[in-house]
N, C-alpha and C positions, 0 to 999 in steps of 0.2 A: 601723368603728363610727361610726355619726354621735352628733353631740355632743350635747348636754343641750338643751333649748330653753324658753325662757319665750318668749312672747306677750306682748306690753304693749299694751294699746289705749290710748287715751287719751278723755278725755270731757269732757262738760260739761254736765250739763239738758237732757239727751235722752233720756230711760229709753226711750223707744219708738224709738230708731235705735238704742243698745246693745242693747237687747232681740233684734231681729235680726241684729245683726251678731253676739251670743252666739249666736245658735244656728246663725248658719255656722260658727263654730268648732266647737261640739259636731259637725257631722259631716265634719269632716275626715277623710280617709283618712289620715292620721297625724297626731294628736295631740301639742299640744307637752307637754311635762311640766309645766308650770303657765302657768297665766290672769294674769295680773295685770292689775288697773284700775286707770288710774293716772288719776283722779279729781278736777279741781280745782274745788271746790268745789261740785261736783252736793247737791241736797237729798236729801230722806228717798226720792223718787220712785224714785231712782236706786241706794241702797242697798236699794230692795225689788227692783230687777231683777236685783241681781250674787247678793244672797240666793237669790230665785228660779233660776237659772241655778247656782250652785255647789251644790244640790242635787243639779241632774240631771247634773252635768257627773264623768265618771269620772277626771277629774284638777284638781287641786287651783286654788282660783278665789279668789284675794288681793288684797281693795280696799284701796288706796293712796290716803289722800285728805290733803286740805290745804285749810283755809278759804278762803273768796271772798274773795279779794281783787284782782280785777282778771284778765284774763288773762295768769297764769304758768303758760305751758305748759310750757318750758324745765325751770322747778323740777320740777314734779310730775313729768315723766319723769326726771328725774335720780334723785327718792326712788323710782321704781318701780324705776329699772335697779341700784340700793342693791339694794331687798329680794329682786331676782331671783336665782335660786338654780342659772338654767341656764347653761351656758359660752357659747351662743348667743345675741340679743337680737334677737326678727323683732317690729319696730314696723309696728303700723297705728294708725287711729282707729277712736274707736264708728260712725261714719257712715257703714261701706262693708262690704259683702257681700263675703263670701269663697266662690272657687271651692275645692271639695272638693280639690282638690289644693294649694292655695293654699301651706300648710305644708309640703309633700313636697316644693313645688318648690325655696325657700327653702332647705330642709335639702341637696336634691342639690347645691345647685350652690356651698354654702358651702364655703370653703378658707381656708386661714391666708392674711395677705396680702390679703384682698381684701374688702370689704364690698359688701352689694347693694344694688342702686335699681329698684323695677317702679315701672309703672305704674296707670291705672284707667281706666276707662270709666266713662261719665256717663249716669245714669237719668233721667230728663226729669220735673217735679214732679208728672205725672199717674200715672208710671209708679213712680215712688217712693212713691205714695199707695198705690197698685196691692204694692207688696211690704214695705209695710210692714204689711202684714196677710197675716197667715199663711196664710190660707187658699192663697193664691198659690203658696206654695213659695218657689223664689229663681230669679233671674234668669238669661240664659244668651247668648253669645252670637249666639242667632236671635231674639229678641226683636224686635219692632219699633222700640219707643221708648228707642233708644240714640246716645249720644252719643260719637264716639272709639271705633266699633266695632271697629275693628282693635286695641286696646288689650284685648277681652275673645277675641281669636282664640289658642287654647292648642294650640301644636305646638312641644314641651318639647327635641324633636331641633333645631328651628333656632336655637332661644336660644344658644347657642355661637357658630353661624356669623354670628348678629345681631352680639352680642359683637362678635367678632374685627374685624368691621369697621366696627363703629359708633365712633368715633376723634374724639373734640372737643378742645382746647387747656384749656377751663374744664367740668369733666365734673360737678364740683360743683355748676351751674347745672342740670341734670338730675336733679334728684331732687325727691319728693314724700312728704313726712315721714307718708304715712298708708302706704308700704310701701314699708321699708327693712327691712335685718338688718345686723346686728354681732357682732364676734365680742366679747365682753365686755370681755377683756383689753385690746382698741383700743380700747373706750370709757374704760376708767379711766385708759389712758396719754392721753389727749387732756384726758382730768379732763371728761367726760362734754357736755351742752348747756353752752352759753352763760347764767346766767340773768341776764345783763345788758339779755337779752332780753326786751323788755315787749309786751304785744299782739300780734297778728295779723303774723307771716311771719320769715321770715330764719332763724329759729333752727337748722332743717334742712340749709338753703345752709353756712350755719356751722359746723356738722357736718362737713360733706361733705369740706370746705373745709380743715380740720384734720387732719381724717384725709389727703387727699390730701397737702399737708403734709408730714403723718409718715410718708410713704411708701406708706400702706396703699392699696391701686390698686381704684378703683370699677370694678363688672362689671354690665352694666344687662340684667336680666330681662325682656327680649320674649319674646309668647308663651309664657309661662308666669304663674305668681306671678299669675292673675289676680282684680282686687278692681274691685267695682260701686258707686260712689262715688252714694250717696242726697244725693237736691237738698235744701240747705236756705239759707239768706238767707245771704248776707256776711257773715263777722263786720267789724266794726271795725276801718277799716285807718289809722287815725290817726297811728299811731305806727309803722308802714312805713317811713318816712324814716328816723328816726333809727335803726332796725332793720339797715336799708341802710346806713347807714356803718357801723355795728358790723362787716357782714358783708365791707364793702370795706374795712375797715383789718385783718382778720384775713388777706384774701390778698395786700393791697398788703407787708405786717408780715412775710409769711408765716409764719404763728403757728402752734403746734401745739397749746399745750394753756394753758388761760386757769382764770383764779383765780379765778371765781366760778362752781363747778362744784357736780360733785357728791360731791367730798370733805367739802363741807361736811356732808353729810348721812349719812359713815361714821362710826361711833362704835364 
């Protein structure tokens, strides 16, 4: 029986890149058991897309928001992975298109012991214009305007043998926090993101990093789990650096679970 699953996307004032990236979830060939938006600080724009969208959506669509105050990405997903109600937690962002199996793949290849890391493939901002309008459909790997094409090639039988011998010393440098999963129970023994974390990066590495850690062993999702990441401007990378030590004193320390989590947010 595979397990429960919540979705969390994450966002920020882009009701027109969640807007599509909802409705590659609605056609998922499996379905997680609930939506959740985890929300930091998007305006009214953004609550009229998750409205719109939890209308049509036949399993349950939960916005998680938290005022503007800078970017706290870290917090916001920690109050999303609180209110998640599934045993499973498959993280993306509002920003990226999911392949119809996207979810199914996620769900096969979860085991106790192990959290996943895919990847994406990059849309080009002509091409990104191009499917952020519906008319389009969603994107695929024959497209022309792709970026990391091999990152949307889906042959779900070689992900294993990828697996097996894809072997790094630092595996927690491998991942990209717009598609990951967890099994819940390793997120609240690690006590959830870092939210020491302010701005733009690390926070995901710090994850990884923890959990490795606590023994939980990363298994990285080639060819499958594939998501089409929509061009948009850099956020803010100001605060990178000091990010960067946080994230190098948790593996120099090697730390497992850090006290400004998301216990703060169980009640």
């Amino acid at each position: 029986m595979r397990p429960t699953a919540s979705l969390l996307i994450s966002t920020y004032n882009t009701p027109d890149r969640l807007r599509r990236c909802l409705q590659s979830v609605l056609r998922q060939r499996v379905m997680p058991d609930e939506i959740i938006v985890a929300d930091d600080g998007s305006g009214a724009a953004t609550k009229a897309v998750v409205d719109e969208i939890a209308a049509l959506s036949p399993r349950p669509v939960i916005h998680v928001w938290q005022p503007d105050d800078g970017f706290r990405l870290a917090q916001i997903r920690n109050k999303a992975i609180v209110r998640a109600s599934g045993d499973y937690i498959i993280n993306i962002d509002g920003d990226i298109l999911l392949d119809s199996h996207f979810v199914s793949d996620h769900l096969h290849f979860a085991r106790r012991g192990r959290f996943l890391t895919g990847e994406r493939a990059f849309l080009t901002p002509v091409s990104t214009q191009k499917y952020l309008d519906e008319r389009h459909g969603f994107p695929s790997f024959h497209i022309k305007s792709l970026k990391k094409r091999t990152h949307a090639l889906r042959c779900r039988p070689m992900t294993p043998i990828y697996a097996a011998v894809h072997h790094t010393p630092t595996p927690y440098l491998y991942v990209v926090g717009c598609n990951m999963s967890f099994w819940k129970d390793d997120l609240l023994a690690v006590n959830g993101y870092n939210e020491a974390f302010k701005g733009w990066g690390g926070e995901d590495f710090d994850m990884a990093a923890r959990l490795t850690n606590a023994g939980v062993r990363q298994y990285f999702l080639h060819f499958c789990a594939i998501a089409y990441h929509l061009d948009h401007p850099e956020s803010d990378r100001s605060l990178s650096a000091a990010n960067d030590a946080l994230f190098r004193h948790t593996v120099e320390a090697h730390i497992t679970r850090i006290e400004q989590g998301l216990d703060t947010h169980i009640t």
